[in-house]
C-alpha positions in Angstrom: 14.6 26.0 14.6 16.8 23.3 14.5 16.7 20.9 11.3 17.1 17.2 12.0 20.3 15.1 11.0 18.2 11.8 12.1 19.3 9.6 9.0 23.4 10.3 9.6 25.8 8.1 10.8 28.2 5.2 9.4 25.2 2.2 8.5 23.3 2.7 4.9 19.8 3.5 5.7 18.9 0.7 3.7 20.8 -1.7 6.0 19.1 0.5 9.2 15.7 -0.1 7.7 16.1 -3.2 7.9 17.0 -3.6 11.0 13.4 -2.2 12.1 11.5 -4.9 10.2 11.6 -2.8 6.8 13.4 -4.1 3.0 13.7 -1.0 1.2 14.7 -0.3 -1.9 17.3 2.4 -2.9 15.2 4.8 -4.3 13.1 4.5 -0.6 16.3 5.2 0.8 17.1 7.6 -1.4 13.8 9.6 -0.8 14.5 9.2 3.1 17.9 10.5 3.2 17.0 13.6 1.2 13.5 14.1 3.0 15.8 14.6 6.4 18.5 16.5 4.8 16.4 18.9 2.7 13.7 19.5 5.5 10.9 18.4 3.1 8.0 16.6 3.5 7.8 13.5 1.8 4.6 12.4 0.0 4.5 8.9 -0.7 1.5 7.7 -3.2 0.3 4.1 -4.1 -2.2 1.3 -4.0 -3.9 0.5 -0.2 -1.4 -1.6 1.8 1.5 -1.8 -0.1 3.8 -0.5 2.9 3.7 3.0 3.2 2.5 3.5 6.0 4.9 1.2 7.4 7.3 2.9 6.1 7.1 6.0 8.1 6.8 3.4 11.4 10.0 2.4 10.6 11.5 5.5 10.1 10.9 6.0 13.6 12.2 3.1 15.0 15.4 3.2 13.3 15.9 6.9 14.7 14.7 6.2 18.1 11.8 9.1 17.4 8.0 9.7 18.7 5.6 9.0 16.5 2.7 11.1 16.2 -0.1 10.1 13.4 -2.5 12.1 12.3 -5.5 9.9 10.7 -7.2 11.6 8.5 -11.2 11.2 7.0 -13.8 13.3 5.5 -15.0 15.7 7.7 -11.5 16.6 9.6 -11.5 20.1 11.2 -8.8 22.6 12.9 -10.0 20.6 16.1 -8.4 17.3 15.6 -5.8 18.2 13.3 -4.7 21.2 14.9 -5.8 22.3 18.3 -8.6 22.6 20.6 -9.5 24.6 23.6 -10.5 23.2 26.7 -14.1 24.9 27.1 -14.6 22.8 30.3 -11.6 23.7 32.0 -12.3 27.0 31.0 -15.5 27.4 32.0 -14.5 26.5 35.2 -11.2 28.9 35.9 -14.1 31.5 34.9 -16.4 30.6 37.3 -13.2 30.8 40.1 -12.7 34.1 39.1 -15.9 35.7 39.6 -14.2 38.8 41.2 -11.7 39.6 38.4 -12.7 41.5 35.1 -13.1 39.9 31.6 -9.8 41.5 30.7 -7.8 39.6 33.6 -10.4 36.7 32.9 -9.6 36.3 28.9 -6.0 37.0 29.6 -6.3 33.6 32.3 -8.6 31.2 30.4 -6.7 32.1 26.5 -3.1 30.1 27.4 -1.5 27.0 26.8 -2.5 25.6 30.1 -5.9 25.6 28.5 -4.7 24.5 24.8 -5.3 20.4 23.7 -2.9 19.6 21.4 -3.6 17.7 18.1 -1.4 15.3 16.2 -0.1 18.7 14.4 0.5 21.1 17.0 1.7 18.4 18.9 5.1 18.0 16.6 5.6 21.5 16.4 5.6 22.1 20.2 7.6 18.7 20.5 11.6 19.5 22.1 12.1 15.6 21.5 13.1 14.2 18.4 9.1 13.4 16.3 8.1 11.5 13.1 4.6 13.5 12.0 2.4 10.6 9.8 -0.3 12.5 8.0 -1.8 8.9 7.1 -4.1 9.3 4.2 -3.8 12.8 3.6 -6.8 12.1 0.2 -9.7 11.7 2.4 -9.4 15.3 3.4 -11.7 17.6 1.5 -9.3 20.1 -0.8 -10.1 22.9 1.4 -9.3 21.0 4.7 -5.5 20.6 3.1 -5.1 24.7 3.8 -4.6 24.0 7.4 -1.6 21.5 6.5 0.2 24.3 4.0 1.6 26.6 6.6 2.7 23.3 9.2 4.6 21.5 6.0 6.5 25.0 4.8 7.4 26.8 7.8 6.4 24.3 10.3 4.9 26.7 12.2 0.9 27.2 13.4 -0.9 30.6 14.0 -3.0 30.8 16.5 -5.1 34.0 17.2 -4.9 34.2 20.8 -1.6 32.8 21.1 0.2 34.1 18.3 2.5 31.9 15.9 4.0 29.2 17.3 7.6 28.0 15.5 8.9 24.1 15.9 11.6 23.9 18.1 13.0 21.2 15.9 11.8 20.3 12.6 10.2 16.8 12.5 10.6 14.4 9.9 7.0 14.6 8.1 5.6 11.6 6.0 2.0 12.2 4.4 0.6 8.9 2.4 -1.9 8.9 -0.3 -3.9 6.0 -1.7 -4.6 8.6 -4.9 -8.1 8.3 -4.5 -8.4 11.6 -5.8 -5.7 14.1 -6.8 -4.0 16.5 -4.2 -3.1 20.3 -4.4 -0.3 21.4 -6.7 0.3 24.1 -3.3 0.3 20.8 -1.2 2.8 19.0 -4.1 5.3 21.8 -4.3 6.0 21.1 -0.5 6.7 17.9 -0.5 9.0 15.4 -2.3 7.4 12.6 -3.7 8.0 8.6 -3.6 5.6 6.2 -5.5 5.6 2.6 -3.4 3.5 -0.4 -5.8 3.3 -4.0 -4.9 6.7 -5.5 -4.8 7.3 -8.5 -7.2 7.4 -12.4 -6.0 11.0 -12.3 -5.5 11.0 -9.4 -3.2 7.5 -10.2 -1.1 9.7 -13.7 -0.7 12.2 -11.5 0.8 9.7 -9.6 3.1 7.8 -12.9 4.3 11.2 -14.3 5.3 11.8 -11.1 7.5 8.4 -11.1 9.1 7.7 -14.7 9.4 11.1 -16.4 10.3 9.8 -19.9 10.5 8.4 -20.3 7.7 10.5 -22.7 5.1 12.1 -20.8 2.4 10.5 -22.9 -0.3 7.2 -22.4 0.9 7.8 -18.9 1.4 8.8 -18.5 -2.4 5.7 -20.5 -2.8 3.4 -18.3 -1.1 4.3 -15.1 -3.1 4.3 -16.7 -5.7 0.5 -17.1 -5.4 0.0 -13.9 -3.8 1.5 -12.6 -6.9 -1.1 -14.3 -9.6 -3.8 -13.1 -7.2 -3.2 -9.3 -7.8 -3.0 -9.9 -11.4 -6.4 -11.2 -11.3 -9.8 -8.2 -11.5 -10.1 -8.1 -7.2 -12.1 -5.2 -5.8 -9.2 -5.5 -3.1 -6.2 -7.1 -3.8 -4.3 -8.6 -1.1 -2.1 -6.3 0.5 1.5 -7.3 2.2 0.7 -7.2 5.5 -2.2 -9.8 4.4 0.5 -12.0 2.4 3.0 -11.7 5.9 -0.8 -12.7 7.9 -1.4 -15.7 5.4 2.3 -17.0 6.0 2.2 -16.9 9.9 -1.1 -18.8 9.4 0.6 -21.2 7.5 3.5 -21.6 10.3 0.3 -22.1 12.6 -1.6 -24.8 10.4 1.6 -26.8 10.3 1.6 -26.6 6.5 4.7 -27.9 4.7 3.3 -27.1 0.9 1.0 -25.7 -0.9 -2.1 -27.1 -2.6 -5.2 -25.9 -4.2 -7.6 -27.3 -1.4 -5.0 -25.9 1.6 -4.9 -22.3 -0.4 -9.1 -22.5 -0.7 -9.6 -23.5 2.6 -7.2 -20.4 3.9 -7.8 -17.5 0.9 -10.1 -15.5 3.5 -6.8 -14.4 5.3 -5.7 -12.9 2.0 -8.9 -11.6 0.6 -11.8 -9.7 2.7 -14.8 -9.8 -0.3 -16.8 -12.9 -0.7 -16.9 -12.3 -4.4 -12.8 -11.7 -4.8 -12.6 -15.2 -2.8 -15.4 -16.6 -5.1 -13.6 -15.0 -8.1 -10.0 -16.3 -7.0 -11.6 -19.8 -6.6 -12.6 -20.0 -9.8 -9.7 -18.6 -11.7 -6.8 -20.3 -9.8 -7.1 -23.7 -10.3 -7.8 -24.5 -6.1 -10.6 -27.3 -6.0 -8.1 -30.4 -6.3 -5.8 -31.3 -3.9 -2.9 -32.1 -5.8 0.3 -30.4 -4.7 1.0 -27.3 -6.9 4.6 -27.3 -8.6 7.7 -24.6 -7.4 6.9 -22.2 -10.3 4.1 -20.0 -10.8 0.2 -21.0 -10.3 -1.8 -22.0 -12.9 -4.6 -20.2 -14.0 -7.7 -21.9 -15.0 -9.4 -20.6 -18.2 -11.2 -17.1 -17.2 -14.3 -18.1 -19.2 -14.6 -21.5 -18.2 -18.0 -21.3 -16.6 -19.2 -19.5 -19.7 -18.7 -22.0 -21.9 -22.0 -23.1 -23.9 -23.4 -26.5 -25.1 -25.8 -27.5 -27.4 -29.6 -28.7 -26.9 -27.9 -32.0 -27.8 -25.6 -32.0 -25.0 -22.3 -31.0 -27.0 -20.1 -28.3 -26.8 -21.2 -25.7 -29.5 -18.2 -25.2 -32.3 -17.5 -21.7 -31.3 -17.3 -23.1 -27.5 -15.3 -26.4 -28.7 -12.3 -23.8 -30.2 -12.2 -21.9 -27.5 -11.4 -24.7 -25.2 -8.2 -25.7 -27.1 -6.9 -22.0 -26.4 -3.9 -21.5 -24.2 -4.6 -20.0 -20.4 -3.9 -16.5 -20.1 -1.2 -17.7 -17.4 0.3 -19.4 -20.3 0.9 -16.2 -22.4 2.0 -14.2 -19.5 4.7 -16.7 -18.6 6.0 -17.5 -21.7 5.5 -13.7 -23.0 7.7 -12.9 -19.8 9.9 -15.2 -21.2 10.0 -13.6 -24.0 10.3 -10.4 -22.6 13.6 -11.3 -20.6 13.6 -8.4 -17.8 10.3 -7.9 -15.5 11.1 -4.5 -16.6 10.2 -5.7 -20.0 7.9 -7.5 -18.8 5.6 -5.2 -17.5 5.7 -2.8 -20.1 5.1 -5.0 -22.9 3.5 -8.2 -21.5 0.2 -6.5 -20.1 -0.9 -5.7 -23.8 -0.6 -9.0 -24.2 -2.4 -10.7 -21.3 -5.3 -7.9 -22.4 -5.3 -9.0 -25.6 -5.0 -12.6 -24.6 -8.1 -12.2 -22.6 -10.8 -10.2 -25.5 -10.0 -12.9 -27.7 -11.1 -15.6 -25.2 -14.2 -13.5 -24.5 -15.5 -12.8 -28.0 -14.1 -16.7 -28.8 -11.7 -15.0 -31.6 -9.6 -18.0 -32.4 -7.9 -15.7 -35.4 -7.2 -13.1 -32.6 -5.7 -15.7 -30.7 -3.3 -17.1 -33.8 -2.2 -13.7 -34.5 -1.6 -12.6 -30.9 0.5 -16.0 -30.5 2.5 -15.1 -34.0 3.6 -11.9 -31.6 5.9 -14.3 -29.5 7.3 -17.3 -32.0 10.0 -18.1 -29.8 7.2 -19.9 -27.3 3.8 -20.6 -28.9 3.1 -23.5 -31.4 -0.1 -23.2 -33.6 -0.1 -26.6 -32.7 -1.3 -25.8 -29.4 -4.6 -24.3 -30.2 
């Protein structure tokens, strides 16, 4: 069996990615170049849509290989992972061969004119370069991952009529996982393994440049921006970056030239697929005005504003009145970030925070709120509150 030398050659894999539409990261070309020069697997985990599957699709193009994808759900068998016999096709070479015995007729009907080939089989059998994507590998029940253990080790399939069947040449095997539940330790030890999460605004700026080429660079740095304060709010489904690259083309298309809050209403639907995340969006961001949003990053409006109580009188109720004089939770974050100097830092320290920042606006804990501001000097004023 030959082993594949698909990622060699003078141009960084990085700089070949992309080329194919891809901006990777060196550890994702690290993972790459010693996926194809180990003759591993690679197992690449994280959130829904954050690129990995996209990934693999550019590892093809940049190698000029076939893609085969194997998609998998509950319920997959041997029969459309594997392989499959033709029982029609059989059924009919048996009923040509009415003269012969069932020796010469098993020996006829059990070969690979008669064999389908699945997504697996397929990139064993294959003599042409092939990328293998086993997309989703956790929506297989544990026992269903069995029939993946002898393909991703010795890249070979047994099959009792035929005997064992050996790759030619060993494909370049990517397997994603959303982590929706946790895979084998057998399936683990085969792999090597490459965590993807959502990039920051800086990057996802980067990536809707590359994918949308028309789009102005300010608004681009715009758009991430908000895409960015909508995955830190509580969405069922966060908006994935394939959604943020759909929301910029439909900016190019609208003829937009900034952002505001009524433009980002009217078009948060391309970004978020749950009526109550777009409810939930609408009334966290601040989006019902029209007034042009500044460069820097979106402001949040208070997470409890709709909660907040009045009196039989018509007044606000004390508790309800301190609350109000609070800082946003944006406002910690940011200035906390500040604070924090690195998003490193940031996102190790900051999220604390933000949590804290929030329990005292829920349970109106104005002392909370002092001492949680006392954390970070440097930024907050008691004044403020």
């Amino acid at each position: 069996m030959a082993v594949n030398d698909l990622l060699g050659g003078p141009v960084p894999v990085k700089d070949r990615l992309r080329g194919a539409g891809y901006l990777a990261e060196d550890e994702i070309a690290d993972a790459l170049v010693l996926a194809d020069g180990l003759g591993k697997p690679l197992l690449i985990e994280g959130p829904a849509g954050v690129g990995k599957t996209e990934l693999a699709k550019a590892a093809a193009a940049m190698t000029g290989s076939r893609l085969l994808r194997l998609q998998c759900y509950e319920g997959i068998d041997e029969a459309k992972a594997l392989y499959e016999w033709n029982y029609k096709k059989q059924l009919l070479r048996i009923q040509a061969g009415d003269e012969e015995s069932w020796d010469e007729t098993e020996a006829n009907i059990f070969t690979e004119h008669f064999l389908l080939e699945r997504p697996l089989l397929a990139a064993i059998r294959a003599t042409d370069p092939v990328v293998l994507l086993i997309d989703e590998v956790d929506r297989v029940e544990v026992e269903t991952e069995a029939l993946l253990l002898e393909v991703l080790s010795d890249f070979q399939v047994s099959i009792p009529e035929l005997g064992t069947l050996t790759a030619h040449r060993q494909p370049l095997v990517f397997l994603t996982s959303n982590a929706t539940r946790e895979l084998s330790d057998a399936l683990k030890r085969r792999c090597l393994y490459l965590y993807l999460d959502y990039p920051g605004p800086d990057r996802e700026r980067e990536i809707i440049r590359l994918k949308v080429p028309g789009l102005d660079a300010a608004l681009a740095g715009q758009a991430a921006r908000i895409v960015h304060a909508l995955r830190s709010l509580e969405l069922d489904k966060p908006p994935s970056i394939s959604e943020s690259v759909d929301w910029a083309r439909s900016l190019v298309l609208l003829g937009v030239t900034a952002l505001d809050g009524a433009m980002i209403s009217r078009t948060l639907p391309v970004l978020l697929k749950n009526k109550r995340d777009i409810e939930r969006a609408r009334s966290e961001l601040e989006l019902s005005g029209s007034t042009q949003l500044a460069p820097g990053q979106p402001k949040l409006a208070h997470p409890r504003k709709e909660a907040r109580q009045h009196d039989p009188a018509g007044g606000r109720s004390p508790r309800a009145h301190t609350s109000t004089r609070m800082l946003p939770v944006a406002a910690v974050g940011d200035r906390a970030q500040q604070a924090g100097g690195t998003s490193s830092h940031y996102s190790e320290k900051t999220d604390a925070i933000i949590e804290r920042a929030r329990t005292c606006l829920e349970y109106r804990d104005p002392e909370g709120w002092r001492s949680l501001l006392a954390r970070v000097p440097r930024f907050f004023s008691i004044s403020k509150i």
